[in-house]
C-alpha positions in Angstrom: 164.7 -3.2 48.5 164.6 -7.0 49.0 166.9 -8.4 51.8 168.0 -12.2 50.8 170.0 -13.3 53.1 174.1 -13.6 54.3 176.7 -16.7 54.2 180.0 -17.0 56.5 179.2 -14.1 59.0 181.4 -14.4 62.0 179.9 -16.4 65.3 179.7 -13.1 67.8 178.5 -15.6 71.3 181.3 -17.7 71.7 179.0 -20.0 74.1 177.5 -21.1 71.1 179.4 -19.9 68.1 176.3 -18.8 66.5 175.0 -14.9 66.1 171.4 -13.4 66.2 172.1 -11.2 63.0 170.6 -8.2 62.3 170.6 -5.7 59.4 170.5 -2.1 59.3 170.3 -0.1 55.9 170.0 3.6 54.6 170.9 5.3 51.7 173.6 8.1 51.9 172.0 11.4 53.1 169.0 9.7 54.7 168.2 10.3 58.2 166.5 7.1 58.9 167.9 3.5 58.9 165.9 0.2 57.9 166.1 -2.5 60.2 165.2 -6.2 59.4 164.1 -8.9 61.8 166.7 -10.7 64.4 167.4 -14.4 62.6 168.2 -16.2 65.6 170.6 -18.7 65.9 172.9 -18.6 62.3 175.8 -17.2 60.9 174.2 -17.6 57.2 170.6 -15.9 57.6 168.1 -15.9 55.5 165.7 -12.7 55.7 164.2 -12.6 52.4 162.2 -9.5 53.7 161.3 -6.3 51.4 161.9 -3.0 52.9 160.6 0.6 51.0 162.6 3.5 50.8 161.7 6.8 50.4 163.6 9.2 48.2 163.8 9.7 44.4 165.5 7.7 41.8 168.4 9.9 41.5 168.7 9.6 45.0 169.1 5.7 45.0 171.4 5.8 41.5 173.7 8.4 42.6 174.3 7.7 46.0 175.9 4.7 48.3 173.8 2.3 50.0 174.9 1.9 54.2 174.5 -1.3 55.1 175.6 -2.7 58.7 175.4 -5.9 60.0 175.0 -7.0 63.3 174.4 -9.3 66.4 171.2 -8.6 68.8 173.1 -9.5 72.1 
């Protein structure tokens, strides 16, 4: 899985109208969730990390991907 990035997220600390965003991700029917790292500071991040998941192909074809975003603080 490789993680690019986000544009126009909402500013969660009103102090400074930015967000620390996060993500978390799974695939339907897996226990676990993926995290990424925190990108301080932005509401249009830019992770650019690879995660691996485990499961089969039929897994990752026939089934939703979860993803949540959110803010560290």
């Amino acid at each position: 899985m490789h993680l690019k990035g986000a544009d126009g997220l909402r500013a969660a600390d009103d102090a400074s109208g930015t967000s620390d965003p996060y993500v978390m991700l799974r695939f339907a029917g897996q226990k676990y969730w993926k995290s990424s790292q925190v990108a301080p500071r932005t509401l249009s991040p830019r992770w650019d990390e690879r995660m691996q998941m485990e499961g089969t192909l039929g897994e990752f074809v026939g089934g939703p991907l979860e993803i949540k975003v959110l803010d560290k603080d």
